[in-house]
Every structure is written in structure tokens, then in C-alpha cells.
C-alpha positions as CSV (number, residue, x, y, z in Angstrom):
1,X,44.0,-41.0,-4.4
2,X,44.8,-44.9,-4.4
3,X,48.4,-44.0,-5.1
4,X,49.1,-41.6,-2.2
5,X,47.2,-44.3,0.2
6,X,49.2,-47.3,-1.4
7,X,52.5,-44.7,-0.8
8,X,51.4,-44.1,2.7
9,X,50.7,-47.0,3.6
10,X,54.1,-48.4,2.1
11,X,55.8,-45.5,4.1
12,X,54.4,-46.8,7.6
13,X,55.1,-50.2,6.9
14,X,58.7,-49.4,6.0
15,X,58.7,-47.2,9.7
16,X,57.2,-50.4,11.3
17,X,59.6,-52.9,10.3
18,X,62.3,-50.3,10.9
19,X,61.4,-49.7,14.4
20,X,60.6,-46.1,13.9
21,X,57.3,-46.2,14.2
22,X,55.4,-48.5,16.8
23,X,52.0,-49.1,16.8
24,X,50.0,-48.9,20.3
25,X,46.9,-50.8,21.7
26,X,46.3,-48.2,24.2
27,X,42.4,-49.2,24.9
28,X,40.4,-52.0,23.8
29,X,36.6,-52.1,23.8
30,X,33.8,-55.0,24.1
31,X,31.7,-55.1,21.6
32,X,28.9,-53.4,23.0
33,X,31.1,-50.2,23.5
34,X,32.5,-50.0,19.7
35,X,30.3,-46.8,18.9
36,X,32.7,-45.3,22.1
37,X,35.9,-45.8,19.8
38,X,35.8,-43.7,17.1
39,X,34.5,-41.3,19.6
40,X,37.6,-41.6,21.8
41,X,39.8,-40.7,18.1
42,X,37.4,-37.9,17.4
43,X,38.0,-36.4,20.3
44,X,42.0,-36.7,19.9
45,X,42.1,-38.4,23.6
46,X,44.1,-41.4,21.1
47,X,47.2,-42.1,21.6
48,X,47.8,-44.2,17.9
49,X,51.6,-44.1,17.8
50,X,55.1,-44.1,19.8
51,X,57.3,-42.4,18.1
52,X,59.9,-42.0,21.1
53,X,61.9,-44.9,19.0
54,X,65.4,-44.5,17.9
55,X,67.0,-47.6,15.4
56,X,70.5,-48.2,14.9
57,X,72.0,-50.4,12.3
58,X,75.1,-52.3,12.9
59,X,77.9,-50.1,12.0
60,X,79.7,-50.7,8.6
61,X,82.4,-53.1,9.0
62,X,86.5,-51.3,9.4
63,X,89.1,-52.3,6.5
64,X,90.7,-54.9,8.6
65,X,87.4,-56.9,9.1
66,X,86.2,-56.2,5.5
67,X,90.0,-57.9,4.7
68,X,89.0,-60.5,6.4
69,X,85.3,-60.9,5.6
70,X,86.8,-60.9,1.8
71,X,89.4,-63.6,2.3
72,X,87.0,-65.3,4.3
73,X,84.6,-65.4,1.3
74,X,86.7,-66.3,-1.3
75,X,87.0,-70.0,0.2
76,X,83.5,-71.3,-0.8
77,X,83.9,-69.6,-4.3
78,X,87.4,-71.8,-4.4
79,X,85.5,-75.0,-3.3
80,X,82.8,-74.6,-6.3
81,X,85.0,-73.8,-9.0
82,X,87.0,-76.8,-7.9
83,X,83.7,-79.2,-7.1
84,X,83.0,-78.9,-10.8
85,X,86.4,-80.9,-11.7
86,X,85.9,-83.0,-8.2
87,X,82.6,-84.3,-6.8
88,X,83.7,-85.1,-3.1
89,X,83.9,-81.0,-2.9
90,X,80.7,-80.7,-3.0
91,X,79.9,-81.9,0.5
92,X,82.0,-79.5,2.2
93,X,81.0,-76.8,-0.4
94,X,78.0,-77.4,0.9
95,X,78.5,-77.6,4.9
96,X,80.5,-74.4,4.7
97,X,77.6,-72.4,2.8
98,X,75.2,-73.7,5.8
99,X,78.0,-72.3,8.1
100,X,77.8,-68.7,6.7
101,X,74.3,-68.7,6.4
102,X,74.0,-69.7,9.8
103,X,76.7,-66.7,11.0
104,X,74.9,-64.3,9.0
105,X,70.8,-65.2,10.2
106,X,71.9,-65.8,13.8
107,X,74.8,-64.4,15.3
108,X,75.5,-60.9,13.1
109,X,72.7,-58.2,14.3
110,X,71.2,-56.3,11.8
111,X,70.3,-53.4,14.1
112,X,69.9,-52.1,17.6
113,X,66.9,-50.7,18.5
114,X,65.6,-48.1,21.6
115,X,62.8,-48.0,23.0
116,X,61.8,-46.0,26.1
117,X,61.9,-49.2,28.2
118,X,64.4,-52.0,26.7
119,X,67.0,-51.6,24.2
120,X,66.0,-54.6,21.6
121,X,68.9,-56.5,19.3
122,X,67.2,-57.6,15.9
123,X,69.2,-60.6,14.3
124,X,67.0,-61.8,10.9
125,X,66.1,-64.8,12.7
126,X,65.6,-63.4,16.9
127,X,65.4,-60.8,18.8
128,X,66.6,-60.1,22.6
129,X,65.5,-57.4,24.8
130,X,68.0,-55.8,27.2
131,X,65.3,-53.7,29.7
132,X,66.6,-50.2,30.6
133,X,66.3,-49.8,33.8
134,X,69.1,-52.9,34.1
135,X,71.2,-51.0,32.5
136,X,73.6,-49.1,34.8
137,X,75.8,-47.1,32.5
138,X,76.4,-46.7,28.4
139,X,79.6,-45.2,27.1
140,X,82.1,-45.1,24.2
141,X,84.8,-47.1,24.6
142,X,88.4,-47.1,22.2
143,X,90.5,-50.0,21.6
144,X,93.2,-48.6,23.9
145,X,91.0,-48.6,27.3
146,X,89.0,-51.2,26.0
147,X,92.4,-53.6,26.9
148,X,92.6,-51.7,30.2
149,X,88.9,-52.8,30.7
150,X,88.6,-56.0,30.2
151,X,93.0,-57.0,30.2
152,X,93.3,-60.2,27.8
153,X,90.5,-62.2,26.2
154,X,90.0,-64.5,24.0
155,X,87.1,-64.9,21.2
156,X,84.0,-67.8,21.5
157,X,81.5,-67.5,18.6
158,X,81.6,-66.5,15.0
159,X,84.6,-64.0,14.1
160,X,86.3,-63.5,11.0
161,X,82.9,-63.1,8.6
162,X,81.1,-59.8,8.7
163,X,82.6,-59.1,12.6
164,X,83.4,-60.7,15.9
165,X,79.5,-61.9,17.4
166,X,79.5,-64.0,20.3
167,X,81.1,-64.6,23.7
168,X,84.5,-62.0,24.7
169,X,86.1,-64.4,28.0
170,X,87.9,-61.6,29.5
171,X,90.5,-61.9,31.8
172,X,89.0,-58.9,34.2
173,X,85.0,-59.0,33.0
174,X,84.5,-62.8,32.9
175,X,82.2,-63.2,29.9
176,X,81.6,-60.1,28.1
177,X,78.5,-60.6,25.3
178,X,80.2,-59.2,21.9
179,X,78.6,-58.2,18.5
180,X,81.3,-55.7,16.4
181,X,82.0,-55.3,12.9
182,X,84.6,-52.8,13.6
183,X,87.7,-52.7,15.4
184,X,87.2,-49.2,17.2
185,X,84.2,-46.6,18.3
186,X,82.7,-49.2,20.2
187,X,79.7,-49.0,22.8
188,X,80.3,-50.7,26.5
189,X,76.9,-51.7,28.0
190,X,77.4,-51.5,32.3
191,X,74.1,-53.8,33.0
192,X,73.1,-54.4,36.7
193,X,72.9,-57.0,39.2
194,X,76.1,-58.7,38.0
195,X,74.7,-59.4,34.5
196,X,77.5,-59.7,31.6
197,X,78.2,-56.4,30.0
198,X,78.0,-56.3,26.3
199,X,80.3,-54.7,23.5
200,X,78.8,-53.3,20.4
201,X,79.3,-51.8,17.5
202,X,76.0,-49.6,16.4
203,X,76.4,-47.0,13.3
204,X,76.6,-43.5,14.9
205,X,78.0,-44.8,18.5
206,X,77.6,-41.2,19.9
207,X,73.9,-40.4,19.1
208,X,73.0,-44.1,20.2
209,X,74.7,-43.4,23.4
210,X,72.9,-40.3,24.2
211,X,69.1,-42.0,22.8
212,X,70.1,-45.2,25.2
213,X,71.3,-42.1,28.1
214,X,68.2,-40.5,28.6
């Protein structure tokens, strides 16, 4: 019995963090009314869970950004196997570790998540919610119209490690908000009241379309 609570419980924690599964606090009760709650559950009037959640991870990254991601990578693991022979590596061994970790706890997104009011970006270290109903229009977007869209831009943020994350200046859209790991199926988020669009890359574009479209 202890081990089918203990997996249960494990099970709802995993759905929790993943977003799957969101706990609501749909009444709350002085403390004079407590006998009333378990009353209200027995009754099934209770509603314990939202469940109208769908969670996206960022999509895996293309070969050309995994080339560079690699060739990125390899730099540090130069700088240490030199810092053993020279000591006055180590400081920039040291700065450009701080650099990545930096890249990878604040500007790569680990998911995207939808809720039936905001669409919420998870980065290990923030979060940002985008509500829905300033959202004017979602749609997939190739790297053909994509140029049309947006004409020629240049990169401000992190790019190179893991994906492009950060600003897109755009010669057509001003600043577009960008977070990709892959160089094609992306997602173009139309928000309203002149608010920047954003570009991203979420695993299964189509299906997070059609979740963020209803």
C-alpha cells in the first residue's frame, strides 16, 4: 500500500512540475466552516484539478545548430586541457563557463506551456506569461516566408549555443522576441496592441498551434 501511495504521489509531482497537472484552490473556508469541506468533496461539487493544460518542450535542436552548439563547446574543453600547462587560462576558462551557464539557466527555454488563459515560457531560472486573449493570431511559419515576414535582421542575445534566444531587429517587425533551436518549423506569435511578436521553436509546432488556437 505505501508503495502505490509513494508511486502516486511521485506520478503527480512529476505532472506538477511538468505542467500537466495544476492544482486549484477553488474555495477556501474559515475555520469555523472546516466540517463544510470534506462535505463539499463528498458531494463531488470539487473541482481539485485543471487538467485543460497542454506542455511543450523546446524542440530538439537541427544539425546546423547542433554543429554549432558542438564547435561551440569544444572551446572551454580546449581552454582546460591547456590551463593545466598555463595558469593565466584559468581566468578565462573560468569567465567563459559562467558565460554558458548563464545562456543555458536564462536565455534557452526549457518548455512552453498552455494554459486556458496565458501561454507561460519556463526558463530554469524565470518564467513569463504571454496572456491569451493578447494574442491575435498563432501559425507556422518556414524559413522561406519567414524572410518575406520580417525582410533582414540581425541577432541580439545569445546564439550559437543550444539556439538563437534573445532579441530578432527586423528590418519590417522592429524587434521580434526570439527563442529557436532549429532553423525551420517555426511558430510566429501575432500579439495585440502593437506588442512585439515572438518566434519559437516548441517540439511538435502543429499540435502546439492548434492547443494555443482554441
Amino acid at each position: 500500500m505505501g508503495g502505490s501511495v509513494a508511486t502516486f504521489l511521485q506520478n503527480v509531482t512529476e505532472r506538477c512540475q511538468a505542467g500537466t497537472l495544476v492544482p486549484v484552490i477553488e474555495r477556501s473556508y474559515p475555520l469555523s466552516e472546516v466540517p463544510e469541506a470534506p462535505r463539499h468533496l463528498g458531494e463531488g461539487r470539487a473541482r481539485l484539478m485543471n487538467t485543460d493544460v497542454s506542455s511543450f518542450r523546446l524542440a530538439p535542436m537541427c544539425r546546423t545548430i547542433r554543429i554549432l552548439t558542438v564547435g561551440v563547446l569544444i572551446l572551454p574543453v580546449v581552454l582546460l586541457a591547456t590551463a593545466v600547462f598555463e595558469r593565466r587560462l584559468a581566468a578565462p576558462l573560468l569567465v567563459l563557463v559562467a558565460v554558458y551557464a548563464w545562456v543555458w539557466l536564462r536565455f534557452r527555454p526549457t518548455r512552453f506551456v498552455v494554459y486556458p488563459r496565458r501561454l507561460e515560457i519556463v526558463w530554469p531560472l524565470k518564467r513569463r506569461a504571454l496572456r491569451r486573449d493578447g494574442i491575435s493570431q498563432v501559425r507556422l511559419i518556414e524559413g522561406p516566408d519567414l524572410r518575406s515576414e520580417t525582410g533582414w535582421c540581425i541577432r541580439v542575445g545569445a546564439g550559437g549555443l543550444w539556439g538563437g534566444f534573445g532579441w530578432l531587429w527586423t528590418r519590417r517587425r522592429g524587434i521580434v522576441q526570439m527563442y529557436i533551436s532549429r532553423t525551420d518549423r517555426f511558430v510566429w506569435i501575432e500579439r495585440a496592441h502593437d506588442d512585439r511578436p515572438w518566434l519559437i521553436t516548441p517540439e511538435q509546432p502543429e499540435a502546439f498551434v492548434r492547443a494555443l488556437s482554441r
